[in-house]
TIRO-194645 format. One line per field, with one value per residue (C-alpha): x, z, y; residue in three letters. Coordinates in steps of 0.2 Angstrom, whole numbers. Layout:
BEGIN
c1 <- X	...
c3 <- Z	...
c2 <- Y	...
rest <- ALA	...
This chain:
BEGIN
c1 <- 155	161	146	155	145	158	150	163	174	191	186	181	196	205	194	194	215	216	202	213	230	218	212	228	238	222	219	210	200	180	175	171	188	195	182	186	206	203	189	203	208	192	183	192	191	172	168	178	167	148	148	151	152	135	141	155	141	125	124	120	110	117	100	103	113	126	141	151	168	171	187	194	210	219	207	192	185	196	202	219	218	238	232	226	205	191	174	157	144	125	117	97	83	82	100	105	118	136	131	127	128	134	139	149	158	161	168	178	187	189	195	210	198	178	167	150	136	116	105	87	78	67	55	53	49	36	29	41	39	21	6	4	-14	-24	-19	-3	14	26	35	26	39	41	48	59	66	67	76	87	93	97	108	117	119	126	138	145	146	157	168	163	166	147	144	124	117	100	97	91	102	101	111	122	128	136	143	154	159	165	176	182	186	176	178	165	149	138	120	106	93	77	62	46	45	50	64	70	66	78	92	91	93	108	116	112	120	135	139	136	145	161	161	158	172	163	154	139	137	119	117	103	98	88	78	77	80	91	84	96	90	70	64	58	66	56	48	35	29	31	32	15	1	-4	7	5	12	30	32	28	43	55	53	58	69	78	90	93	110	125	123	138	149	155	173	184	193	186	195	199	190	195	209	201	201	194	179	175	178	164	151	140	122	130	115	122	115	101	86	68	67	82	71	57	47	45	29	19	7	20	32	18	16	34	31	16	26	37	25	9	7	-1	18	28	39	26	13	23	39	49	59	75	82	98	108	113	96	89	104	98	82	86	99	83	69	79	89	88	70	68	54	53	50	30	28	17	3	8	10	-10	-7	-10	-4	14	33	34	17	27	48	43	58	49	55	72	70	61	76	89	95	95	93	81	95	104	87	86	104	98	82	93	106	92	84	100	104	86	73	63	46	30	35	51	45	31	44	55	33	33	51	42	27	42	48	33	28	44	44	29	30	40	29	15	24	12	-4	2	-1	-19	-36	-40	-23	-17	-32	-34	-51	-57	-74	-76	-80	-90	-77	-79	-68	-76	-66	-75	-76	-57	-53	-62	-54	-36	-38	-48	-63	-76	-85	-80	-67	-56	-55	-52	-39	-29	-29	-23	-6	-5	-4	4	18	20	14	1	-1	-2	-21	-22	-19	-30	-46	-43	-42	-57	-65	-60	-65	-81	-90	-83	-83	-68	-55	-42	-26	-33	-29	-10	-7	-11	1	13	16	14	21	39	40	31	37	30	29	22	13	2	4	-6	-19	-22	-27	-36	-46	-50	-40	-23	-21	-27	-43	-51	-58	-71	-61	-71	-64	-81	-77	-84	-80	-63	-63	-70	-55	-40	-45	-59	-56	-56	-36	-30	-45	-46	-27	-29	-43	-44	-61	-68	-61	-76	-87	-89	-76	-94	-101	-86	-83	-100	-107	-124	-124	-116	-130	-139	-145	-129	-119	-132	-131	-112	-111	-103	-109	-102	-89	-83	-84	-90	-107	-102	-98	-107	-116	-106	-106	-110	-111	-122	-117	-126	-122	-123	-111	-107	-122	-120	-106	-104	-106	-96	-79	-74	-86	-94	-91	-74	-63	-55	-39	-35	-22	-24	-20	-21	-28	-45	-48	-46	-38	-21	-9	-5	-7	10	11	12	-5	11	16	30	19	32
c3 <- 462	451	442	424	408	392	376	367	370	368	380	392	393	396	411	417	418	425	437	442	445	454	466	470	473	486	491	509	500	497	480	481	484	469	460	464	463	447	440	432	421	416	415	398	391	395	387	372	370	372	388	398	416	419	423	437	447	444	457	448	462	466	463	445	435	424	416	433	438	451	463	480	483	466	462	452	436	425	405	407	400	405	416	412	411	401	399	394	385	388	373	373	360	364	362	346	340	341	338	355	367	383	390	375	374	391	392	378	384	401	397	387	381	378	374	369	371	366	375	364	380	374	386	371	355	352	364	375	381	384	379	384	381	372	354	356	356	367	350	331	318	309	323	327	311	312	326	320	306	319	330	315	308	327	325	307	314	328	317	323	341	349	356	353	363	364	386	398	403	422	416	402	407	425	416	402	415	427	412	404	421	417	427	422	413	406	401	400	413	414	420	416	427	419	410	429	435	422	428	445	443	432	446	458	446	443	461	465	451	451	471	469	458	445	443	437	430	424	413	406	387	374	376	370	388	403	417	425	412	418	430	440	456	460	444	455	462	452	435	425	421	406	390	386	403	403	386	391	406	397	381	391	406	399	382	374	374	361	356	359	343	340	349	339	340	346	360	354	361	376	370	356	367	382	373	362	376	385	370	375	368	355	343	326	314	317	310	316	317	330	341	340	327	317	314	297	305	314	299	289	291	285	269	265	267	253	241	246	231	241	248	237	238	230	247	260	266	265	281	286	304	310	313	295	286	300	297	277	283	292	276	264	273	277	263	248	247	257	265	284	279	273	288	298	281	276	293	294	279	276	257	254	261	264	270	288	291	300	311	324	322	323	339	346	344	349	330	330	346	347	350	334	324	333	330	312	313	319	306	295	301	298	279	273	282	300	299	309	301	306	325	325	319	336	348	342	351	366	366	366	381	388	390	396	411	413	415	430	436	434	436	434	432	414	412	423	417	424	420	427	434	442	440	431	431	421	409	406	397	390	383	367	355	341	342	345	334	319	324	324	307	297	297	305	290	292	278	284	299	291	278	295	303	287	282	302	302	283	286	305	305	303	302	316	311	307	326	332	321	325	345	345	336	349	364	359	346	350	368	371	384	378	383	371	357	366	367	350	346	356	345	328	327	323	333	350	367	383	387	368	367	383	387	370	373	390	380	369	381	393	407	404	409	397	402	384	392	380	363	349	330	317	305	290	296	297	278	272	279	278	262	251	236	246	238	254	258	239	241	256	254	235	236	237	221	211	225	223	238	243	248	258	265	275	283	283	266	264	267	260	244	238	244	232	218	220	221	237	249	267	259	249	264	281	287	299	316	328	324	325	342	332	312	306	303	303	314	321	310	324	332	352	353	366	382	398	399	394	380	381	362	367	355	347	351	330	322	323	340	351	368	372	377	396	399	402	412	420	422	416	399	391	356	352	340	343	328	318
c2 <- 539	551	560	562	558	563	559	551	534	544	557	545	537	555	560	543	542	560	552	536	546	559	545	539	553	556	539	544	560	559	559	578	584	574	581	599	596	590	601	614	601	594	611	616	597	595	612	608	592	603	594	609	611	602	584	592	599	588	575	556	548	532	519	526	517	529	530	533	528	518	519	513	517	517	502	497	502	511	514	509	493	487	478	462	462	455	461	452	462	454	459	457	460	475	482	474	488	494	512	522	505	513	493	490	506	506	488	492	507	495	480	469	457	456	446	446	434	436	422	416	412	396	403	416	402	388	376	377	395	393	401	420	417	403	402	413	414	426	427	422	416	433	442	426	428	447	445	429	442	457	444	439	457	462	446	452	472	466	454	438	441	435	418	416	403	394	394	404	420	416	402	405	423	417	400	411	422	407	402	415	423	439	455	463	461	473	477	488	491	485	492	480	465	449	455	464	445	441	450	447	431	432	445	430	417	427	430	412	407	417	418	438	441	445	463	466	485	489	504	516	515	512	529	544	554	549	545	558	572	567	582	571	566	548	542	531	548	563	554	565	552	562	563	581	587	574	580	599	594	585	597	613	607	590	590	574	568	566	546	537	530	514	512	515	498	484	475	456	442	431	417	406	390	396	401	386	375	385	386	373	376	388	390	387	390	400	395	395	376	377	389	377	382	367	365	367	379	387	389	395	417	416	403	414	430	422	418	431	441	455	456	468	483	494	490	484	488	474	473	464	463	472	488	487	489	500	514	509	514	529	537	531	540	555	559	546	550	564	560	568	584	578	564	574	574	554	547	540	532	512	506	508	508	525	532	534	531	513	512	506	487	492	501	487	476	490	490	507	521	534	546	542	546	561	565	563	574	588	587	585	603	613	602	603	610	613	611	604	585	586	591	578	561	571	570	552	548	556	546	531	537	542	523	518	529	525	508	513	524	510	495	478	491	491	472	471	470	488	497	512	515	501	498	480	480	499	488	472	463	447	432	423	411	413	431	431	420	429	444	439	429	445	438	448	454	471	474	488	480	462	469	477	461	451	463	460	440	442	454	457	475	487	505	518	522	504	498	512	505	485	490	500	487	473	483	491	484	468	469	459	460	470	459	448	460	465	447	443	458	450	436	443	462	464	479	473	479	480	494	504	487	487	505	510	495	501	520	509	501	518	509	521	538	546	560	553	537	533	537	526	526	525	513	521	539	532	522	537	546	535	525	535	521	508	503	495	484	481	476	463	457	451	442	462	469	470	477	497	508	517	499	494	509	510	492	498	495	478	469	454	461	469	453	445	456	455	435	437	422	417	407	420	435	431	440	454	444	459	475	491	499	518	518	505	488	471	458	439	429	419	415	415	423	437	427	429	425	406	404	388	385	377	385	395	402	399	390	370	360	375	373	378	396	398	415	420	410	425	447	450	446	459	488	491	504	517	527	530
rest <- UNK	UNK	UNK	UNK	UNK	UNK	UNK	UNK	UNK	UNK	UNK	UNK	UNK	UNK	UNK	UNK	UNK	UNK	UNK	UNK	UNK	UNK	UNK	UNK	UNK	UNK	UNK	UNK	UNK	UNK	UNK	UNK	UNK	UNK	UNK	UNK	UNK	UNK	UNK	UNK	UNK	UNK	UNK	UNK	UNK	UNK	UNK	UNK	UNK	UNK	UNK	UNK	UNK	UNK	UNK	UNK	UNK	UNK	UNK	UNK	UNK	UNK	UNK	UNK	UNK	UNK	UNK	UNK	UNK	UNK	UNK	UNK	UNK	UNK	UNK	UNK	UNK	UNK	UNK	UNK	UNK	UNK	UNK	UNK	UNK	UNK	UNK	UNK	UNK	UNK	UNK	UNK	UNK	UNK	UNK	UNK	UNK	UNK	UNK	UNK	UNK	UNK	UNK	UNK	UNK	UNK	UNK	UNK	UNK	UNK	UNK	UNK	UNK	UNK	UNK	UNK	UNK	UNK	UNK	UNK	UNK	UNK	UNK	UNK	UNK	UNK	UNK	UNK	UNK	UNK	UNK	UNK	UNK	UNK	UNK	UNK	UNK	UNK	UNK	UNK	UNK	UNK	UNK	UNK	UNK	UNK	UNK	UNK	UNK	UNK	UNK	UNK	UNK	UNK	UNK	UNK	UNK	UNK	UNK	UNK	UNK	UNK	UNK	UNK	UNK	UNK	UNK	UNK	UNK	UNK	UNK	UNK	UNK	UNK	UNK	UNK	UNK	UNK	UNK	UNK	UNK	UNK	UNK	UNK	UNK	UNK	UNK	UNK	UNK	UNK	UNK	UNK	UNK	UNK	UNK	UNK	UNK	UNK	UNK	UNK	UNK	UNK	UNK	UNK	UNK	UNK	UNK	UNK	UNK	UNK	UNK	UNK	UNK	UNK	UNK	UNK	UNK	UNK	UNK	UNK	UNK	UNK	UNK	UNK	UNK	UNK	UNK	UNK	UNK	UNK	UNK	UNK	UNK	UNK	UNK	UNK	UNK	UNK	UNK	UNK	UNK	UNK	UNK	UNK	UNK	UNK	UNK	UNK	UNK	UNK	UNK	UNK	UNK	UNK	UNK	UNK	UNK	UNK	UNK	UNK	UNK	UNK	UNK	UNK	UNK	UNK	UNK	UNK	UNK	UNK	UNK	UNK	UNK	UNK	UNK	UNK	UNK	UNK	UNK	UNK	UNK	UNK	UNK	UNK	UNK	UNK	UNK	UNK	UNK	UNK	UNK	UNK	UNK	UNK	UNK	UNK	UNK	UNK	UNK	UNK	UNK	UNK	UNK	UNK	UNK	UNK	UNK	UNK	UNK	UNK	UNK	UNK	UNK	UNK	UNK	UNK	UNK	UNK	UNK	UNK	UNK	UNK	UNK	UNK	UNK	UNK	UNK	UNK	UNK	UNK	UNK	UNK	UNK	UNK	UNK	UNK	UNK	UNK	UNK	UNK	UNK	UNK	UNK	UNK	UNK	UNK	UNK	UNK	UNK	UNK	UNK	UNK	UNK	UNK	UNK	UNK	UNK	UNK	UNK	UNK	UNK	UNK	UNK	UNK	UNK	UNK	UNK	UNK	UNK	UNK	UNK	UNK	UNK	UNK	UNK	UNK	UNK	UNK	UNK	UNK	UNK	UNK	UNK	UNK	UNK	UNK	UNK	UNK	UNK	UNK	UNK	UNK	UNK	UNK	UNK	UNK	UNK	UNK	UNK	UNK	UNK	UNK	UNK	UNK	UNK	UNK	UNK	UNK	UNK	UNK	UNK	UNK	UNK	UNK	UNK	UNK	UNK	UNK	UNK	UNK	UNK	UNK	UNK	UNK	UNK	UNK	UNK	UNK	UNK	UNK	UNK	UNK	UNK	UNK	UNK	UNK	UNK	UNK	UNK	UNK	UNK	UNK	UNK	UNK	UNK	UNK	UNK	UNK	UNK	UNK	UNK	UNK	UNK	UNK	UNK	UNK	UNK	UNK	UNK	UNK	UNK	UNK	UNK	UNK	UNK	UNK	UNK	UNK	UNK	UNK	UNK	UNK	UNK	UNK	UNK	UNK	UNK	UNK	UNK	UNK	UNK	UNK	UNK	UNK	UNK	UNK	UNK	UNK	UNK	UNK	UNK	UNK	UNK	UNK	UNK	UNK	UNK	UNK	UNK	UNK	UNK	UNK	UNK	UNK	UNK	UNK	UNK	UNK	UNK	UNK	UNK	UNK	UNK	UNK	UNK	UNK	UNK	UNK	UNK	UNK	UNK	UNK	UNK	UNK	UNK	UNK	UNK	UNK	UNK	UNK	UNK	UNK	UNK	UNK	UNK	UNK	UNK	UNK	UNK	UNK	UNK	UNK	UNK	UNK	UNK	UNK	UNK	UNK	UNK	UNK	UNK	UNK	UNK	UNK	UNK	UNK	UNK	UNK	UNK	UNK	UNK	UNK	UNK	UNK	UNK	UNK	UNK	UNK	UNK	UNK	UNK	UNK	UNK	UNK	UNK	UNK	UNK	UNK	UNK	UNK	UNK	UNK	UNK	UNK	UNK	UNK	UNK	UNK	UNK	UNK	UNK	UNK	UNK	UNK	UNK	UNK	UNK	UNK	UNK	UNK	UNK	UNK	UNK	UNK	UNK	UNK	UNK	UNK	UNK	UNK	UNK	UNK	UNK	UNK	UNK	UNK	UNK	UNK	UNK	UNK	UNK	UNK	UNK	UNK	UNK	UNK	UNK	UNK
């Protein structure tokens, strides 16, 4: 293995031929004496690039999976695309991009032909994936269609050349590569447990299927840090448990790397008739109704985010999937608008498109790389200006990563009732549908709480300081368990992933890492704060217009009398579903409600036809925000 990482396709494929012809005039050598016969030659190249001489002495270690080059005797991996060779690229919903995607460079620099294929796992949509908990989805219509316009974005940026199937990967990956007699195919690695279930059975199928002869090459993305750059030699035991000291670590002893450019030309696809005899299952056209979502109540966030009037540019950004609007993003934010350099003093806002960048839903899907928006943070320090906003978009990719690594670190704790620290019964947790249901719908009486949840279920997100507020809410005025809420996030934010999703509820809930176990967020110290004139509750929750910001902004005072004076009964605004924890507040709008887990009430998990609530079918399902 041949520990060289050049930044750019054209380079590669230079150190890779010097590194072939090196290997075969030395076929019975060890990789280290290639390495030294040809470091003369590379030296000058590699320093040329800003590579330097680091990758000819750092040692990659095997387990990880880099950019390497493989070689037995003259054979194996390689750039020089004479002979005969096709490729697949597995593209996931994480990975949607052609702009630094290590797979798809690399299996375009190494092969004659590629092809690409992106698999919507029915597991994922409707009924048929199953319940992550009662009442919701592993994936809500608004991110579906999010992520049906990033697939068909990625198709257009790569001309076409993407077969998109409805099927399950650890099926459709090995039965293309059968055959169109793939070589090799490529992906991203995984680290959180169903999606690394996921592969290993695909590298199961694919050796089954092809009788070995197919190669499976697993490569590290979609962070901000490699996980060779990391100064940590075994995540599981030296990863820090605390943010503040990884950043501290990776700040001062790792650098973030040069992201990768598109290759320069694509390589064409396998022969036209080998592929569309092999499409079976091809998911055309992509809709929602071909992912299963054909219900009224299941159709319906998306026909109300049509026709909502409290949907408009002036409130909410108005988000489309892809690598084509998130770049659009990133040149509007940056430097249309000019934006980054005041982020750090807007970021806490709740009304508007451009309180913070909201890239997050495009790094969620892979449509854009944290590396790229760094690349364009630093461009943006040397164009425009340096400054504590530009640093704190730059922390927030950190805190990104931070969850990610630590999800290795962690592993399943993530997804647990106690979380990392393992311990279930710190709390007294209970499960109560009503009290659930009320919640999720915006209904609890509390208005900024209420307003939160409805741009939530209206528009698939919610603000940084938002998220924050409806959490603490959940888990300590409410008293619920807190996988309810990361479940419920699950299904309806456009930028869930695991590990920002369950690794901020975990913080949320005092089970992370974090030394602040018992963090609680004052409702009307936090109105006061965030929205003094009450505009965004005003905005989402129309029925309070008329009411005064001083009113709504401190639950003490919305009580009986002024709801009376106001002419605002139960069936205008619910009563308050549970007094406030600290801060005043009513309370029993639902009467019972706060018993043990399975409430006896029967219900609730919202939404017509659900099941009852009985809990998670299981503890790895996986608050999400990346905070930016």
């Amino acid at each position: 293995m041949f520990p060289l990482l050049p930044r750019s396709a054209a380079l590669t494929t230079l150190v890779c031929h010097i590194l072939v012809r090196a290997r075969a005039g030395f076929p019975h050598s060890s990789a280290s004496t290639v390495t030294a016969f040809v470091r003369p030659f590379l030296t000058p190249i590699l320093a040329t690039s800003g590579t330097g001489q680091h990758w000819l002495h750092r040692a990659v270690p095997r387990a990880a999976v880099a950019s390497t080059v493989t070689m037995t005797n003259g054979e194996g991996t390689s750039s020089d695309t004479s002979v005969k060779k096709c490729g697949l690229v597995w593209y996931k919903c994480t990975d949607l991009r052609t702009l630094d995607h290590e797979p798809l460079s690399l299996a375009h620099a190494e092969n004659s032909h590629v092809a690409h294929l992106f698999c919507f796992d029915p597991r994922w949509f409707g009924d048929a994936g199953g319940p992550s908990a009662p009442g919701t989805l592993k994936t809500g219509p608004l991110r579906a269609r999010f992520l049906l316009e990033a697939v068909e974005d990625l198709k257009t940026r790569l001309g076409g050349n993407m077969i998109v199937k409805l099927g399950k990967p650890e099926t459709e990956v090995p039965r293309l590569a059968k055959a169109l007699k793939v070589d090799f195919v490529y992906a991203h690695r995984e680290v959180t447990s169903e999606e690394v279930a996921v592969v290993k059975g695909v590298k199961e199928g694919l050796s089954k299927a092809t009788e070995g002869k197919s190669q499976f090459r697993e490569l590290w993305g979609n962070y901000l840090y490699h996980i060779d750059d990391v100064p940590f030699q075994n995540l599981k035991q030296d990863m820090p448990s605390i943010f503040t000291q990884f950043r501290k670590a990776v700040e001062s002893k790792a650098r973030v790397r040069k992201y990768l450019p598109k290759p320069p030309s694509l390589k064409p696809a396998p022969p036209r008739s080998t592929v569309e005899e092999n499409t079976n299952a091809l998911l055309s056209p992509l809709t929602l109704e071909a992912l299963g979502f054909t219900r009224e109540e299941d159709l319906g966030p998306v026909l109300s985010y049509a026709s909502d009037t409290r949907v408009d540019p002036s409130s909410v950004l108005m988000f489309k999937g892809g690598e084509t609007a998130g770049l659009a993003r990133l040149q509007e934010y940056f430097w249309d608008k000019d934006l980054l350099q005041k982020y750090k003093e807007t970021r806490n806002g709740m009304l508007g498109p451009d309180y913070s960048s909201k890239f997050s839903p495009w790094l969620a899907t892979g449509s854009i790389s944290p590396r790229v928006i760094f690349a364009e943070i630093r461009k943006y320090e040397r164009e425009r200006v340096e400054n504590d906003s530009t640093y704190w978009l730059f922390f927030e990719l950190i805190w990104r990563d931070f969850f990610r690594f630590s999800a290795i670190s962690f592993g399943n704790a993530f997804f647990k009732l106690g979380g990392p620290q393992g311990n279930p019964r710190k709390y007294p947790w209970k499960r109560d549908g009503a009290l659930y249901h009320a919640w999720k719908e915006g209904l609890t009486g509390y208005p900024l709480v209420d307003a939160n949840m409805r741009e939530l279920k209206t528009t698939g997100f919610m603000s940084n300081r938002g998220r924050q507020l409806v959490a603490s809410f959940l888990t300590r005025d409410m008293g619920l368990e807190w996988r309810l809420g990361a479940y419920w996030f699950e299904e309806v934010l456009l930028d869930y992933d695991p590990c920002s999703n369950y690794g901020n509820w975990c913080y949320a809930a005092g089970v992370g890492s974090d030394p602040r176990e018992d963090r609680y967020f004052s409702l009307p110290k936090q109105g006061a704060t965030y929205d003094p004139e009450a505009r965004y509750i005003k905005h989402w929750c129309p029925e309070l217009r008329h009411i005064p910001a001083d009113i709504l902004l401190n639950p003490a005072r919305f009580d009986g009398p002024v709801r009376a004076k106001f002419a605002v009964g139960e069936e205008v605004y619910p009563r308050q579903i549970v007094p406030l924890k600290f801060g005043g507040g009513g309370g029993g709008g639902i009467k019972g409600s706060g018993g043990k887990s399975g409430s006896k009430r029967g219900g609730g998990g919202g939404g017509k036809g659900r099941a009852p609530f009985k809990g998670p079918r299981r503890p790895t399902n996986r608050l999400q925000s990346d905070y930016l």
